[in-house]
MARVEXDREN-649849 format. One record per atom (N, C-alpha, C, O): atom name; chain; x, y, z; residue in one letter. Coordinates in Angstrom, 3 decimals. Last residue first. Layout:
% MARVEXDREN-649849
@a = CA	c = A	east = X	north = Y	up = Z	r = A;
...
END
This chain:
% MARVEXDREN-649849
@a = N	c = A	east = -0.347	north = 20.768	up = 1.535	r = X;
@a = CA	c = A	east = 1.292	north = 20.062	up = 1.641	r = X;
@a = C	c = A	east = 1.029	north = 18.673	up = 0.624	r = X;
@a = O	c = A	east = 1.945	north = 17.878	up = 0.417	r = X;
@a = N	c = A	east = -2.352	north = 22.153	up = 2.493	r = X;
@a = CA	c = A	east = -2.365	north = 21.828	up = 1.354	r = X;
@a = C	c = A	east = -1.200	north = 21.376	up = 1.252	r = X;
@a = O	c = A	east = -0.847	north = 21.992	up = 0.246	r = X;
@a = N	c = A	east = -3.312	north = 23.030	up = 4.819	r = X;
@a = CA	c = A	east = -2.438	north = 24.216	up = 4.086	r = X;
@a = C	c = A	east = -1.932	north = 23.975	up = 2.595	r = X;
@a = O	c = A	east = -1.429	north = 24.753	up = 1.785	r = X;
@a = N	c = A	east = -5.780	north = 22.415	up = 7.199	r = X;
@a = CA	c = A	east = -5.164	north = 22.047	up = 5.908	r = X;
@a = C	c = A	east = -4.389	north = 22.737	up = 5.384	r = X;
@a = O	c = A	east = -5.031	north = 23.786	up = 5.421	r = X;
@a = N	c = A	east = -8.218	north = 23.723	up = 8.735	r = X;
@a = CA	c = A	east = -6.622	north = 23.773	up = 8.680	r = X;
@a = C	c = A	east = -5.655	north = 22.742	up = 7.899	r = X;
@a = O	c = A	east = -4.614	north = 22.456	up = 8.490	r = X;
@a = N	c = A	east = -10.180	north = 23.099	up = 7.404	r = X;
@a = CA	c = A	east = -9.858	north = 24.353	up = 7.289	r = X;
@a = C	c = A	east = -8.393	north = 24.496	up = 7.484	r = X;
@a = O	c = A	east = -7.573	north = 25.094	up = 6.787	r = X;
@a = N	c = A	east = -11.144	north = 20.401	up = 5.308	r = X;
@a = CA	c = A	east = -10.313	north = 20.640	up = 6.762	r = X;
@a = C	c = A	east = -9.889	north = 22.321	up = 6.268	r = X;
@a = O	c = A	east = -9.447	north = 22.682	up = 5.177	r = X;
@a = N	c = A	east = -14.783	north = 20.133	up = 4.141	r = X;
@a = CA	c = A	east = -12.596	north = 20.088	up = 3.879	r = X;
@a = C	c = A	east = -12.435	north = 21.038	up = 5.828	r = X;
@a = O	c = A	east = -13.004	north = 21.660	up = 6.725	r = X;
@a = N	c = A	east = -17.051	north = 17.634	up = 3.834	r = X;
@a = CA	c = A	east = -16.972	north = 19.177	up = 4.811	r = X;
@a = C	c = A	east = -15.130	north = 19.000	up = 5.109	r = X;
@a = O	c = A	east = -14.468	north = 18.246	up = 5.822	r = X;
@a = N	c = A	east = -17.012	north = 15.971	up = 1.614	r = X;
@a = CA	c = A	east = -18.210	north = 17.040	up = 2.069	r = X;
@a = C	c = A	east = -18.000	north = 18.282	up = 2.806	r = X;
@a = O	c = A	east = -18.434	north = 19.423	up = 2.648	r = X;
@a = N	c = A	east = -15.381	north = 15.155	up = -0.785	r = X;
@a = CA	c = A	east = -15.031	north = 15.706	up = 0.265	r = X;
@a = C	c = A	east = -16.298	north = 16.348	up = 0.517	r = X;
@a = O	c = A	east = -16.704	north = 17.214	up = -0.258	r = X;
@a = N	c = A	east = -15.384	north = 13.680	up = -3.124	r = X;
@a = CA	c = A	east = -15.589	north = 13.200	up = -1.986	r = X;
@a = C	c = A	east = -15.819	north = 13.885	up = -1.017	r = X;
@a = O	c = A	east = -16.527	north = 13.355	up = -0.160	r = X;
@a = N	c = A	east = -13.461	north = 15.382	up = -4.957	r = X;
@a = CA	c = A	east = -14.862	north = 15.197	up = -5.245	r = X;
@a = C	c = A	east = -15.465	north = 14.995	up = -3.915	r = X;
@a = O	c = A	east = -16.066	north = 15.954	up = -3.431	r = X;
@a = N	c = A	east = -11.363	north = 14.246	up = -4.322	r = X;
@a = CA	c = A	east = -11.261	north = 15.501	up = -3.991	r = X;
@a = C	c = A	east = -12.770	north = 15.450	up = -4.400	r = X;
@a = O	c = A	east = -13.265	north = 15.585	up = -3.281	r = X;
@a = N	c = A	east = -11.572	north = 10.206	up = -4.691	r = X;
@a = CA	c = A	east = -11.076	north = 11.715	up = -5.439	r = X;
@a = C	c = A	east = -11.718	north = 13.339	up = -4.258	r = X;
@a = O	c = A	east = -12.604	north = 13.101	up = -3.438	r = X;
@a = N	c = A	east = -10.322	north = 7.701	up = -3.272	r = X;
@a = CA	c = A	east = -11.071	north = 8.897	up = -3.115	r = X;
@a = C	c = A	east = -11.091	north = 9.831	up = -3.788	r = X;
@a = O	c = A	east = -10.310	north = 10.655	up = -3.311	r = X;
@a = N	c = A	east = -9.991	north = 4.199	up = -4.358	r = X;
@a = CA	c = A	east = -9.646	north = 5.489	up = -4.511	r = X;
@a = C	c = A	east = -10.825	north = 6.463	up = -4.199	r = X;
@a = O	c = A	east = -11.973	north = 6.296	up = -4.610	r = X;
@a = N	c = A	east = -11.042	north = 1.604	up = -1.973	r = X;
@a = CA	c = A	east = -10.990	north = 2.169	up = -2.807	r = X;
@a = C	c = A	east = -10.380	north = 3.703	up = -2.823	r = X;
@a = O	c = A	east = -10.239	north = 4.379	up = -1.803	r = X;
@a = N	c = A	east = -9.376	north = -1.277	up = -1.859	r = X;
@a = CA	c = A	east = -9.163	north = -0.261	up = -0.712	r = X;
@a = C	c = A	east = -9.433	north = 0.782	up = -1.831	r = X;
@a = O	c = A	east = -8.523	north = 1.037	up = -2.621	r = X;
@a = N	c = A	east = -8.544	north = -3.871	up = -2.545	r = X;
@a = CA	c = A	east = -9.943	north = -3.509	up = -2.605	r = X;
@a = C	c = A	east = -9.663	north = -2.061	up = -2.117	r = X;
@a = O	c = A	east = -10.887	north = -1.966	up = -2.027	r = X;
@a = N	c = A	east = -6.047	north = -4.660	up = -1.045	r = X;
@a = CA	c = A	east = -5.998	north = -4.195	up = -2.392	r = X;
@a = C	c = A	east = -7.316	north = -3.511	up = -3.860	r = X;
@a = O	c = A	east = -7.272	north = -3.087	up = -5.015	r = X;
@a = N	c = A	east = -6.424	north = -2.962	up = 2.041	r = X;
@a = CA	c = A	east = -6.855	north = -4.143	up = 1.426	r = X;
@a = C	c = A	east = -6.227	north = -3.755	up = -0.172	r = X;
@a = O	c = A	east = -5.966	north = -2.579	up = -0.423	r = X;
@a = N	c = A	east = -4.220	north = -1.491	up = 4.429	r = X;
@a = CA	c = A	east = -5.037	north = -1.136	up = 3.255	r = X;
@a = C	c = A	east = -4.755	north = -2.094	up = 2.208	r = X;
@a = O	c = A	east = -3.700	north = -2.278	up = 1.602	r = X;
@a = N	c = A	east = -2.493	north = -2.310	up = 6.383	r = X;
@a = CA	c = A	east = -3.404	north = -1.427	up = 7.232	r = X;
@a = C	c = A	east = -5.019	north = -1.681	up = 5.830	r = X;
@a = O	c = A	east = -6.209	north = -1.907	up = 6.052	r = X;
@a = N	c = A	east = -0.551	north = -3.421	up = 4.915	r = X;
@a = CA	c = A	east = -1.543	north = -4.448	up = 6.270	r = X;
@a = C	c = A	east = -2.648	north = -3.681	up = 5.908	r = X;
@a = O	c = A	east = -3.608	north = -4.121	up = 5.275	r = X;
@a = N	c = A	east = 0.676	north = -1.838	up = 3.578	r = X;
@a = CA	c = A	east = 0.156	north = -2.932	up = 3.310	r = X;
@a = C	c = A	east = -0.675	north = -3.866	up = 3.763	r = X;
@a = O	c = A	east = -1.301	north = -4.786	up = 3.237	r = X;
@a = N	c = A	east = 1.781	north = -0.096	up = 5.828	r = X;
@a = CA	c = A	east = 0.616	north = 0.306	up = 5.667	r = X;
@a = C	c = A	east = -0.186	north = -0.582	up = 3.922	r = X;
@a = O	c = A	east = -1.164	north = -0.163	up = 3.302	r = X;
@a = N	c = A	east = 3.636	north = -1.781	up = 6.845	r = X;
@a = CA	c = A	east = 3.014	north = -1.840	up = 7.696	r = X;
@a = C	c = A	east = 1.410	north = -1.350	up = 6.908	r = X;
@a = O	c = A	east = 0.308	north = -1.849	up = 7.138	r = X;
@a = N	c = A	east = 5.577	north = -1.881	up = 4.145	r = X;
@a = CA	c = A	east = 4.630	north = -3.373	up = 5.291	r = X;
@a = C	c = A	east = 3.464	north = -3.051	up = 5.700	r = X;
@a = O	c = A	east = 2.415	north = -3.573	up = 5.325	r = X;
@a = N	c = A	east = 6.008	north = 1.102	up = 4.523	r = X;
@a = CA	c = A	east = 5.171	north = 0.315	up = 3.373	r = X;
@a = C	c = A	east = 4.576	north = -0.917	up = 3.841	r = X;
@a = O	c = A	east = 3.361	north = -1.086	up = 3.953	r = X;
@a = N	c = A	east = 7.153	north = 1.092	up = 6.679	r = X;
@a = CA	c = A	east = 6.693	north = 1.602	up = 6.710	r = X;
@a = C	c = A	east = 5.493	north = 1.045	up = 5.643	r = X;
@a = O	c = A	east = 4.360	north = 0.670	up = 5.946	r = X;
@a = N	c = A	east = 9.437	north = -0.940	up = 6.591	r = X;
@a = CA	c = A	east = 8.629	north = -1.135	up = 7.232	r = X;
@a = C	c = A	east = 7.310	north = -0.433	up = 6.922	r = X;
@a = O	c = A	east = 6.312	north = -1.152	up = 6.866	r = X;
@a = N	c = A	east = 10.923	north = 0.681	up = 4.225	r = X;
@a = CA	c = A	east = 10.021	north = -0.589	up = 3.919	r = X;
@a = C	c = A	east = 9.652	north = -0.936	up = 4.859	r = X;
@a = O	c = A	east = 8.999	north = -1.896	up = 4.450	r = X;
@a = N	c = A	east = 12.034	north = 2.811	up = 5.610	r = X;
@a = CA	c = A	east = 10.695	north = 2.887	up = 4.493	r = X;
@a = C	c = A	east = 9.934	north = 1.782	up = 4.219	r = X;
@a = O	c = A	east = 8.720	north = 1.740	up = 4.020	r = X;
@a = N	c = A	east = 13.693	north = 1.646	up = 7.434	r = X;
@a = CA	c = A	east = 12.010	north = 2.108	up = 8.242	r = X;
@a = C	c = A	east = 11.225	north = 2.084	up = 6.834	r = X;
@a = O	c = A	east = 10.118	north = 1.561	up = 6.715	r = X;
@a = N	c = A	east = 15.249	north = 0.869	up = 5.379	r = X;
@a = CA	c = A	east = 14.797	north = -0.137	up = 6.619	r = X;
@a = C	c = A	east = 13.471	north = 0.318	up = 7.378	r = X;
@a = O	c = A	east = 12.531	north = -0.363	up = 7.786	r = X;
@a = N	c = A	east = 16.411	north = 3.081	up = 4.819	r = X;
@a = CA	c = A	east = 15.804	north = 2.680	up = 4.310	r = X;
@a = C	c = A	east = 14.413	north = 1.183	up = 4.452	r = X;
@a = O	c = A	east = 13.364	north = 0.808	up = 3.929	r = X;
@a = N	c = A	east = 17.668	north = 4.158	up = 7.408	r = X;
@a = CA	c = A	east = 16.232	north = 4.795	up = 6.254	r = X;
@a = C	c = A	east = 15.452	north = 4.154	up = 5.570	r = X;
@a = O	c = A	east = 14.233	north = 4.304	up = 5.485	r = X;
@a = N	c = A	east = 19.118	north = 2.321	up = 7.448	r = X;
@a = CA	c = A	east = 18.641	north = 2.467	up = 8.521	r = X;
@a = C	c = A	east = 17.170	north = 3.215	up = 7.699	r = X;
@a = O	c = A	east = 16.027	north = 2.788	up = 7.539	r = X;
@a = N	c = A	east = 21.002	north = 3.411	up = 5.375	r = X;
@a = CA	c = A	east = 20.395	north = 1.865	up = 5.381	r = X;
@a = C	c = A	east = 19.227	north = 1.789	up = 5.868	r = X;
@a = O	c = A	east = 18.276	north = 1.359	up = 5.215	r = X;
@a = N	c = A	east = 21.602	north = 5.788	up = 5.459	r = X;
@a = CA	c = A	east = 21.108	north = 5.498	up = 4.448	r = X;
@a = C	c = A	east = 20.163	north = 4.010	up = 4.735	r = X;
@a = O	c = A	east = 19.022	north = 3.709	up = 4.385	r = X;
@a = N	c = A	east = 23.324	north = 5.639	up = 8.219	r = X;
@a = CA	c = A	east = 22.167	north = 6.057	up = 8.058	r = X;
@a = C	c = A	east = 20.957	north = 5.783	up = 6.836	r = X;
@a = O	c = A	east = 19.761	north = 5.613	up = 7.076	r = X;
@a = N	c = A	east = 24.720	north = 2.040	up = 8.681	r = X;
@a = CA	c = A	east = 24.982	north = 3.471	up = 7.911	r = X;
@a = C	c = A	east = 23.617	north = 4.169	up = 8.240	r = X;
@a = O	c = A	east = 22.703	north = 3.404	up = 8.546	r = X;
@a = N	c = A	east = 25.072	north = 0.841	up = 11.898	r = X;
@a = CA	c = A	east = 24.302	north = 0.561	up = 10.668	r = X;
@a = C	c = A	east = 24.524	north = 2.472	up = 9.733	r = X;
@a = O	c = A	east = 24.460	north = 3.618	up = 10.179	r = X;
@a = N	c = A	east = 25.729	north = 0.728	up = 14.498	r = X;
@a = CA	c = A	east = 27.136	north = 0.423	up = 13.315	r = X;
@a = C	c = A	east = 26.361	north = 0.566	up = 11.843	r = X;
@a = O	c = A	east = 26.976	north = 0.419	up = 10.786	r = X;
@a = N	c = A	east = 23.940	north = 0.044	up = 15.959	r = X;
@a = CA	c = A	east = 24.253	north = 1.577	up = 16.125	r = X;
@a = C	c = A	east = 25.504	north = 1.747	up = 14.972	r = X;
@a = O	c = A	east = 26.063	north = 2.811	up = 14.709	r = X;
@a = N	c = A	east = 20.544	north = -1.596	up = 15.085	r = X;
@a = CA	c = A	east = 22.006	north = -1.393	up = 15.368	r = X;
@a = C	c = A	east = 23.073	north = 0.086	up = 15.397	r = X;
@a = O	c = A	east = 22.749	north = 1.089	up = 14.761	r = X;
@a = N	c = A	east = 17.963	north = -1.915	up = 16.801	r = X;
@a = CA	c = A	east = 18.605	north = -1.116	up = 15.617	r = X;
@a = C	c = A	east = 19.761	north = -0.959	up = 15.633	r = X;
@a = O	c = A	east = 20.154	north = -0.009	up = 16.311	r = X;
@a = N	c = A	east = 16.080	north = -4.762	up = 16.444	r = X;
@a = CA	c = A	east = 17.080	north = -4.067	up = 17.081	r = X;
@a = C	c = A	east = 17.324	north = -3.315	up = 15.902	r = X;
@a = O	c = A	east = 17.151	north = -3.559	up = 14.708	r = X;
@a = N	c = A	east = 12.653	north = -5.076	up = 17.160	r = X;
@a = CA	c = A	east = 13.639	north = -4.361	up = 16.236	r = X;
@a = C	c = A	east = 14.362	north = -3.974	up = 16.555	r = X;
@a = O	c = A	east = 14.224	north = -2.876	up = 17.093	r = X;
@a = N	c = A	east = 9.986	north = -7.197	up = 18.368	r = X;
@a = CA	c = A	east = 10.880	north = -6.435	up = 18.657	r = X;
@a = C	c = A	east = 12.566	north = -6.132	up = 18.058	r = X;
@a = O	c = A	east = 13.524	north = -6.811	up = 18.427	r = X;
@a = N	c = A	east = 6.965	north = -7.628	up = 18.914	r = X;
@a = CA	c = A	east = 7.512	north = -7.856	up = 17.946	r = X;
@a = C	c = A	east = 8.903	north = -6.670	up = 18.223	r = X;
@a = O	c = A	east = 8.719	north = -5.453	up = 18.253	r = X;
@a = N	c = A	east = 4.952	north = -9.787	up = 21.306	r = X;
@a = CA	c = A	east = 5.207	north = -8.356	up = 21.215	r = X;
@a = C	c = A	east = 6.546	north = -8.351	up = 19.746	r = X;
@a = O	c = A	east = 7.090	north = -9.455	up = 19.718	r = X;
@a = N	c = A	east = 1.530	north = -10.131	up = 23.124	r = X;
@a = CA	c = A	east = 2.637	north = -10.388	up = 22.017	r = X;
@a = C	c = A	east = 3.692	north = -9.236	up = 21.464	r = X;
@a = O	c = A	east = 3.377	north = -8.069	up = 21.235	r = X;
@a = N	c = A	east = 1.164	north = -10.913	up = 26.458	r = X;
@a = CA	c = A	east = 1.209	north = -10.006	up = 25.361	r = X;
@a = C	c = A	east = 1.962	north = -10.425	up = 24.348	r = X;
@a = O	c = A	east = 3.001	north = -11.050	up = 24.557	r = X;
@a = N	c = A	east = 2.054	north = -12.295	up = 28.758	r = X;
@a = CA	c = A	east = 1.357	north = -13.040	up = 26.988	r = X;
@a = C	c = A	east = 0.596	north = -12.135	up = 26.281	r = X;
@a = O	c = A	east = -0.407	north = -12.407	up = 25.620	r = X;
@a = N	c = A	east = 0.128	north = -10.121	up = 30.967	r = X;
@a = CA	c = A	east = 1.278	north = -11.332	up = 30.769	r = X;
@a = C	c = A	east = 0.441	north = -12.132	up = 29.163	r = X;
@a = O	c = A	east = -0.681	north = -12.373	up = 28.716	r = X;
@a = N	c = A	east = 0.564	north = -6.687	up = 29.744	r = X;
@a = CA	c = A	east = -0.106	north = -7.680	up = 30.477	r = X;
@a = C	c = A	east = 0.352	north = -9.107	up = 30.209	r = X;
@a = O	c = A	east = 0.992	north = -9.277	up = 29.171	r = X;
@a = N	c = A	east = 1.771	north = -3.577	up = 30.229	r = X;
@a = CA	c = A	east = 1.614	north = -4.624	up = 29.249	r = X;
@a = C	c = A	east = 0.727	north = -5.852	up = 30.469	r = X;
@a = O	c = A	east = 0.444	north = -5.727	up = 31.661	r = X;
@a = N	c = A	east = 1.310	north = -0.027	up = 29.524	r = X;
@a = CA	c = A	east = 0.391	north = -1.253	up = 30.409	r = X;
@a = C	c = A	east = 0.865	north = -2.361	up = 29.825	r = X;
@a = O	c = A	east = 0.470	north = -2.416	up = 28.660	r = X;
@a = N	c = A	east = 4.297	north = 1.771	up = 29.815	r = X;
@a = CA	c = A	east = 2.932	north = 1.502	up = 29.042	r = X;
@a = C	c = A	east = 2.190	north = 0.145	up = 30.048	r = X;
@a = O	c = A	east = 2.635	north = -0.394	up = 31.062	r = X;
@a = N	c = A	east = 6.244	north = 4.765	up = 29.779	r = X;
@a = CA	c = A	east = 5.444	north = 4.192	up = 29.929	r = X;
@a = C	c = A	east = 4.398	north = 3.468	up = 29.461	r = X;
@a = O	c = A	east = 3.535	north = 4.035	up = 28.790	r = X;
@a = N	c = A	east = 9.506	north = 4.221	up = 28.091	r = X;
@a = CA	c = A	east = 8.379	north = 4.857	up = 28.672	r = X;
@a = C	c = A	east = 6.968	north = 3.834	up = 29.478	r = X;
@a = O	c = A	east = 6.853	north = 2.618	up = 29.631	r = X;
@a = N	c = A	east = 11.513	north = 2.347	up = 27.594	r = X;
@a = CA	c = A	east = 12.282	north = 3.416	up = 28.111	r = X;
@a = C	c = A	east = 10.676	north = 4.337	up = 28.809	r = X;
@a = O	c = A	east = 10.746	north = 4.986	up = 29.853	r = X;
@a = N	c = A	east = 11.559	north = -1.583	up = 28.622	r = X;
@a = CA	c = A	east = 11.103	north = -0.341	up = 27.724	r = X;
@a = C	c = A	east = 11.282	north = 1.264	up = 28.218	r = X;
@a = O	c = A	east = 11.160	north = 1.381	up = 29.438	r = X;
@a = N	c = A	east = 14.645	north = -3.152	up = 28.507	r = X;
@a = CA	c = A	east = 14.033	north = -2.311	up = 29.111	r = X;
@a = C	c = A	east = 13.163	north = -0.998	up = 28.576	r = X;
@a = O	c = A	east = 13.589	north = 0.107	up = 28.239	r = X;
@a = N	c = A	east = 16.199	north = -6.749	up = 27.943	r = X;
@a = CA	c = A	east = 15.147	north = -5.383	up = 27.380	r = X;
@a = C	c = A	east = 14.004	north = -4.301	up = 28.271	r = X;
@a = O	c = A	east = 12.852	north = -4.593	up = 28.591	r = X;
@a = N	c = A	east = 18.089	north = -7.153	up = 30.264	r = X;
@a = CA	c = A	east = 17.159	north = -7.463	up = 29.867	r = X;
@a = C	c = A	east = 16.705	north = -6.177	up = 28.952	r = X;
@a = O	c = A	east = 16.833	north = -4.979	up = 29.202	r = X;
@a = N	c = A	east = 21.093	north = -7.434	up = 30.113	r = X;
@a = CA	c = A	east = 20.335	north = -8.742	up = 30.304	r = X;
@a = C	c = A	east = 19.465	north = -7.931	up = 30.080	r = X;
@a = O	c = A	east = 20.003	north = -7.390	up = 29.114	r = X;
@a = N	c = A	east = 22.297	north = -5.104	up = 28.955	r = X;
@a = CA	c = A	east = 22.945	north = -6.001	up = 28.672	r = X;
@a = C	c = A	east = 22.667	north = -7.376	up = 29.449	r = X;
@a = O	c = A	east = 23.506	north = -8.272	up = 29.542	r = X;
@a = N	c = A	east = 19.669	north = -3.375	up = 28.353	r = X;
@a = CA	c = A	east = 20.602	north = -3.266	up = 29.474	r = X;
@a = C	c = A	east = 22.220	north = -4.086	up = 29.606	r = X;
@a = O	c = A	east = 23.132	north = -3.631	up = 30.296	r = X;
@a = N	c = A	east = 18.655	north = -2.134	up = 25.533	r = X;
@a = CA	c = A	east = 18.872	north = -3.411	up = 26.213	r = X;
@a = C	c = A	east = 20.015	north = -3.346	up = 27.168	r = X;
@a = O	c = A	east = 21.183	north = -3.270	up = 26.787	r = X;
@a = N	c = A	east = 15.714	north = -0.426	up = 25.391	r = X;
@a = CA	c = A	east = 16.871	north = -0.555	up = 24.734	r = X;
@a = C	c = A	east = 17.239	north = -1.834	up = 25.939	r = X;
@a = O	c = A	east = 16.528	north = -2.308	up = 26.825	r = X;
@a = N	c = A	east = 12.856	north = 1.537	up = 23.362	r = X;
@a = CA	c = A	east = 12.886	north = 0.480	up = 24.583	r = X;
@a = C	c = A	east = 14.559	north = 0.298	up = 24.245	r = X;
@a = O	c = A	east = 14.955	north = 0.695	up = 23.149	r = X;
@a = N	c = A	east = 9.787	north = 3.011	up = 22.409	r = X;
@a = CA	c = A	east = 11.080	north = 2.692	up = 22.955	r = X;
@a = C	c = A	east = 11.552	north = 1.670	up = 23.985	r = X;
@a = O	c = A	east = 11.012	north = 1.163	up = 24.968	r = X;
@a = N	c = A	east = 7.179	north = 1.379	up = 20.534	r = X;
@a = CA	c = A	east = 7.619	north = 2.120	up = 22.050	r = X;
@a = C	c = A	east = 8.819	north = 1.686	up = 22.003	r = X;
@a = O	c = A	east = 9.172	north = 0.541	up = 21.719	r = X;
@a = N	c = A	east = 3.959	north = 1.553	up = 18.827	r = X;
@a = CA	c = A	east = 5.572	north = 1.347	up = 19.031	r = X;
@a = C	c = A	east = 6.506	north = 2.152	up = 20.411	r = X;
@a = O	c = A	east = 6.358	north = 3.237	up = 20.974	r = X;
@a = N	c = A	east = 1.332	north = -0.633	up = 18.399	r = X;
@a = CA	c = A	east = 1.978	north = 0.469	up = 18.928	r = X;
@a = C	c = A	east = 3.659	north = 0.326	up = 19.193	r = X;
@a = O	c = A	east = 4.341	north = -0.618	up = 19.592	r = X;
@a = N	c = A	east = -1.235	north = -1.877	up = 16.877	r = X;
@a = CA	c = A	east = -0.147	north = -2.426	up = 17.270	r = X;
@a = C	c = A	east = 0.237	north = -0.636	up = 17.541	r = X;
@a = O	c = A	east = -0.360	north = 0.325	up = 17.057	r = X;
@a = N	c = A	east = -4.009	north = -4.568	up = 16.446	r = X;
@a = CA	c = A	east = -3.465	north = -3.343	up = 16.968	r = X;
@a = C	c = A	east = -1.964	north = -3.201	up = 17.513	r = X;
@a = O	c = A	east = -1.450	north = -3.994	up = 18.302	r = X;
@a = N	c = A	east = -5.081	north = -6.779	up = 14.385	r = X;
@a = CA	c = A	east = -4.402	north = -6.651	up = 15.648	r = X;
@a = C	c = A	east = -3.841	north = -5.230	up = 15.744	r = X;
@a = O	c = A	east = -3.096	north = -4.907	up = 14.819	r = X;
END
């Protein structure tokens, strides 16, 4: 399932997304309050492990290693970071 993230905040009745997007009726949609009382540290830490979730989904435990070998044609603009 494809998924995208978009601002959005809460009017005090309804959740209002802040940009533009297409939704369509019975869309599914998964939605993260962020509290504004939350320490920063926390909050960090809260995206890292989304972050990991998310790219647990993305990549099977089959998901093979690439070595630098692999590479047929390297990115020129690369700077190497």
């Amino acid at each position: 399932m494809a998924s995208r993230t978009l601002r959005a905040h809460f009017d005090g009745q309804n959740v209002q997304i802040d940009e533009p997007c297409d939704l369509k009726p019975d869309d599914k949609l998964l939605v993260i309050v962020l509290d504004d009382e939350s320490e920063p540290e926390a909050e960090r830490e809260d995206w890292v492990r989304f972050s990991l979730t998310s790219m647990a989904r993305a990549y099977g435990d089959d998901e093979p290693e690439y070595s630098l070998d692999s590479i047929t044609e390297p990115n020129s603009e690369y700077d190497g970071r």
